[in-house]
C-alpha positions in Angstrom: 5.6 5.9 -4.3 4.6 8.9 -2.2 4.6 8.7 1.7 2.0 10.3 4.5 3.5 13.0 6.5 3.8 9.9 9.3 6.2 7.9 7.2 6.0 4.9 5.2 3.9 2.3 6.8 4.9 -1.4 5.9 3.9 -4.8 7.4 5.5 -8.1 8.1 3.5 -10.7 8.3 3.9 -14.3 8.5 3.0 -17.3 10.5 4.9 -18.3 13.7 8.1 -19.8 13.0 8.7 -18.0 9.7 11.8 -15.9 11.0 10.0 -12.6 10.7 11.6 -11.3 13.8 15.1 -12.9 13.6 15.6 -10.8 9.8 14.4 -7.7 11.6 17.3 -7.9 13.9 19.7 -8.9 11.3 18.8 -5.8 9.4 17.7 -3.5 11.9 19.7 -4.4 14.6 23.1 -5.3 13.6 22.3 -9.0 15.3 24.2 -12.2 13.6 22.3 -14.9 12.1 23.8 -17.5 15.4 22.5 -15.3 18.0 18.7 -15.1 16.5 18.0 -18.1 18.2 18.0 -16.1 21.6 15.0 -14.0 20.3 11.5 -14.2 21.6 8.3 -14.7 19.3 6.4 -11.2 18.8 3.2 -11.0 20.8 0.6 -9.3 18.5 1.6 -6.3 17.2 5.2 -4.8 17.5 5.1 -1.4 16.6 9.0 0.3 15.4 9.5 3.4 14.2 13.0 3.9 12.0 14.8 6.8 10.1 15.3 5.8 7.1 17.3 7.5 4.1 18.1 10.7 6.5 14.2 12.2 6.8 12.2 9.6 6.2 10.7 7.3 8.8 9.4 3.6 8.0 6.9 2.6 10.5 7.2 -1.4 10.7 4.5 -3.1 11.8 5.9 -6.8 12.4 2.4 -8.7 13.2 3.0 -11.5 15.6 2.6 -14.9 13.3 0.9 -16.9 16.0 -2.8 -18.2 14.5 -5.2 -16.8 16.9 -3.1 -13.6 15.8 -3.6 -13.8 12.0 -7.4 -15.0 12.8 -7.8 -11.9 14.5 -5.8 -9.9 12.2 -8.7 -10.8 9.4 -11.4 -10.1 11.2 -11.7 -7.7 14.2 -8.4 -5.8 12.7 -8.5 -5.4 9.1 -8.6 -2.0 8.1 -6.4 -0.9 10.9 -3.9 -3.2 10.1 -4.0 -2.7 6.3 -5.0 0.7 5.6 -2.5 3.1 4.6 0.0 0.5 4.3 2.8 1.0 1.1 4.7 -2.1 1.4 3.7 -5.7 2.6 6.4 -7.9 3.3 4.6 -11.6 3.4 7.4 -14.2 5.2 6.9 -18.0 4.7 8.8 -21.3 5.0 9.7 -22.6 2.2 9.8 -26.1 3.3 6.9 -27.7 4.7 5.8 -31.2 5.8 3.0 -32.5 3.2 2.0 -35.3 4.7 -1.7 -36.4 4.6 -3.5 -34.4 7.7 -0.8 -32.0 7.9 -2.4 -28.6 7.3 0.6 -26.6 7.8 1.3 -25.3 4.2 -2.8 -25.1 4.1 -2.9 -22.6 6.7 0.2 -20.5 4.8 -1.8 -20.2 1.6 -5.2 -19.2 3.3 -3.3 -16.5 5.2 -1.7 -15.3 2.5 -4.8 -15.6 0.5 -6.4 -13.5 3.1 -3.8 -10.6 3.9 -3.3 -9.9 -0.4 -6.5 -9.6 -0.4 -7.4 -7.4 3.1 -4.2 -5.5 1.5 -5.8 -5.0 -2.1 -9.5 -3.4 -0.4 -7.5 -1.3 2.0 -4.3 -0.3 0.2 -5.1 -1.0 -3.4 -1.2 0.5 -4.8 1.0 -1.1 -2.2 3.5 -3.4 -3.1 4.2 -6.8 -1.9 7.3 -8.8 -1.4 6.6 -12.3 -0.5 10.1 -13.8 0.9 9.8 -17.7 0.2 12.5 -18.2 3.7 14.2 -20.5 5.5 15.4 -21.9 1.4 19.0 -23.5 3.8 16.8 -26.2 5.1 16.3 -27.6 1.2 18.6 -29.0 -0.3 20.6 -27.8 -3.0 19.4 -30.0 -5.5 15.9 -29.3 -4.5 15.6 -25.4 -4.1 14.8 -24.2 -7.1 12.0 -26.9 -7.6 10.6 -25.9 -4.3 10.5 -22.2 -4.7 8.8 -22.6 -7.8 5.7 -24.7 -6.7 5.7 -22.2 -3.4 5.3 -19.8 -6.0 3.0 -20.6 -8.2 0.7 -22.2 -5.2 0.3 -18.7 -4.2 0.0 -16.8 -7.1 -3.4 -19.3 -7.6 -4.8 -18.0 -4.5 -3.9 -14.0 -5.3 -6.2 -11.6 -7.0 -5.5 -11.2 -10.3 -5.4 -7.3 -10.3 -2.9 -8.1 -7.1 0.0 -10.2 -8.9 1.5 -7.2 -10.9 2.5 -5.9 -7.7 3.6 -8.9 -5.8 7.5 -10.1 -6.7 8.5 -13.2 -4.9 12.2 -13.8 -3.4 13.7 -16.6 -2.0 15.7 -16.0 1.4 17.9 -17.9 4.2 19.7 -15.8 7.3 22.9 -17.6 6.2 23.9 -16.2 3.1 23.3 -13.5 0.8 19.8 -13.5 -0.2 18.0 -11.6 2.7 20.4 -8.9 2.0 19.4 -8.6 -1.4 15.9 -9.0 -1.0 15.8 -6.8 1.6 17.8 -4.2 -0.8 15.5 -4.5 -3.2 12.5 -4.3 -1.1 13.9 -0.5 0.7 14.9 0.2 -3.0 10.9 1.0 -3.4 10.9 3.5 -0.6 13.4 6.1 -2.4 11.9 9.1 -3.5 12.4 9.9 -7.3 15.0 7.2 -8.1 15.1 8.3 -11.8 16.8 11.4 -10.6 19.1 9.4 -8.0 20.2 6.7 -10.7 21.2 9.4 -13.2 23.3 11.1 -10.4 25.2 8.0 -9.8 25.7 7.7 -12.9 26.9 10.8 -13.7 29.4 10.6 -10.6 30.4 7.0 -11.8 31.5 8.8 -15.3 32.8 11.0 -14.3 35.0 9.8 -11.9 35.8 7.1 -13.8 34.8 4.7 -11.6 34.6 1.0 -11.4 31.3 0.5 -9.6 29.9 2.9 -7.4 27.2 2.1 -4.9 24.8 3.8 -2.6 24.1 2.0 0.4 21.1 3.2 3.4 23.6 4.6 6.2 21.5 3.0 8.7 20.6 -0.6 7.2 23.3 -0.7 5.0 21.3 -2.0 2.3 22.0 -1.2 -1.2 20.0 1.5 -2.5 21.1 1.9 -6.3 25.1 1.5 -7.8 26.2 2.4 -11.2 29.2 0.5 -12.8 31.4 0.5 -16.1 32.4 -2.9 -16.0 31.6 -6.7 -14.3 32.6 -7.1 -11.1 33.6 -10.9 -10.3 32.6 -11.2 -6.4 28.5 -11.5 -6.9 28.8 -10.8 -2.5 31.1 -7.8 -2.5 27.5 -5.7 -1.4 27.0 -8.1 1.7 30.9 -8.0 2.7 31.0 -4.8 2.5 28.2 -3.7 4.0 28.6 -6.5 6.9 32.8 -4.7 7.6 31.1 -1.0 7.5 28.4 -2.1 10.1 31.0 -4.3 12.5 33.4 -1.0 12.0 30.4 1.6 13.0 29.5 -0.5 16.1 33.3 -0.9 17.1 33.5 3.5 16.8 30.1 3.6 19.2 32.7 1.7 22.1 35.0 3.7 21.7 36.0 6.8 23.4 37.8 8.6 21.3 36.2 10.7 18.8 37.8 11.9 15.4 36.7 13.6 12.7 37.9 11.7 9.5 39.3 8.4 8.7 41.5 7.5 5.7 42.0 3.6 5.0 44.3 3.1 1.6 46.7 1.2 0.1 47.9 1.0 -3.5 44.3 -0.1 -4.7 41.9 1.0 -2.4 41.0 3.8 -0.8 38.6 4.4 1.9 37.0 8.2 3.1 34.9 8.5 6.1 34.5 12.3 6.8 31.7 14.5 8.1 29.7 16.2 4.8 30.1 20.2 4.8 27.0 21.8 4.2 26.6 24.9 2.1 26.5 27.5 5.2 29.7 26.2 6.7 28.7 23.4 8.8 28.8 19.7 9.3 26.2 17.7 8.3 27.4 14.1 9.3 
């Protein structure tokens, strides 16, 4: 996917209430799912600009999900909101109340119906990840069921020459799942990931590694990993991800700096040291 000199431009969109702004801050912000509750709805537009794999920038437009919003959105806004856009990321609850007169999940599918296809005039190769959210609030027993006919209610509304480029995820703020859709969704912003994945795997060879993972220093997220064998704990990417972020915010209190950090025992050890670059000095 190639960027603009300004950065990658990506959307998040949704209606109000989908908890657009509250998996912002859990990624972007270091914030835990029980204090999104003190966050205020996005007023139109929210404009935020954030380096991203070292140089690049990802320009996130997170679009207020209040309806006179989205109308407007679709009709005095359109190309400026859509044009030059590489990723949309479409939020939606998963659970909605289909009672006769209830047009709730009616208005989700005709805005969704409406931004695929403002996003397929405007910005015909972007990609779009559509996080079916909120999936705590259905039951177990029910979720799969659920996501599906979300699904395939939207797919019926989509462009045909649009669904090859949509992947649908289901998501909740309480486990796993955001951080893994989100992983897969900045996975699409790496330049050349052919040539990063064989480097991984070269380094995973060769040091005879386990598993070796590449995670986005500022997110977090998983980029791309490499492994020789199975690893049993399906969440070791969150955990570890979740202790690197709560350790990095614990180092900006503190006032004493240092240059490197050893962690190790007999199965385990941990490097965090400042990268020497090739004319002598640090690049951290």
């Amino acid at each position: 996917m190639a960027t603009s000199t300004n950065g990658f431009k990506v959307l998040l969109m949704g209606r109000a209430g989908a908890g657009k702004t509250s998996m912002k801050s859990i990624i972007f912000a270091n914030y835990h799912s029980r204090d999104t509750k003190m966050l205020q709805p996005t007023n139109h537009v929210e404009h935020n600009s954030l380096r991203f794999l070292g140089n690049l920038r990802l320009n996130l437009w997170d679009c207020g999900g209040q309806d006179q919003f989205m109308e407007n959105y679709f009709e005095s806004q359109r190309e400026n909101i859509f044009q030059h856009c590489e990723v949309l990321i479409y939020v939606l609850v998963a659970a909605r109340d289909k009672n006769p007169g209830n047009d709730e999940r009616k208005k989700d599918v005709e805005y969704f119906k409406d931004a695929i296809e403002s996003l397929t005039k405007h910005s015909p190769n972007a990609t779009t990840f559509v996080l079916i959210h909120k999936l705590d609030l259905v039951h177990e027993s029910k979720r799969a069921e659920v996501y599906r006919q979300v699904k395939e209610e939207l797919l019926t509304v989509a462009p045909e020459r649009a669904q090859d480029r949509i992947t649908f995820m289901g998501t909740s703020i309480w486990d796993d799942t955001l951080f893994k859709a989100w992983s897969k969704i900045v996975a699409v912003m790496v330049p050349d990931p052919d040539v990063l994945q064989a480097h991984v795997n070269f380094m995973c060879q060769q040091l005879m590694a386990d598993e070796v993972v590449i995670f986005e220093k500022n997110t977090f997220l998983v980029i791309t990993r490499a492994h020789t064998k199975e690893m049993p704990d399906q969440y070791r990417f969150e955990k570890l991800s979740n202790i690197i972020k709560q350790y990095k915010l614990s180092c900006q209190k503190a006032k004493t700096n240092f240059r490197n950090f050893v962690v190790k025992n007999d199965r385990f050890r941990a490097i965090i040291a400042p990268r020497c670059d090739v004319d002598g000095r640090d690049d951290v």
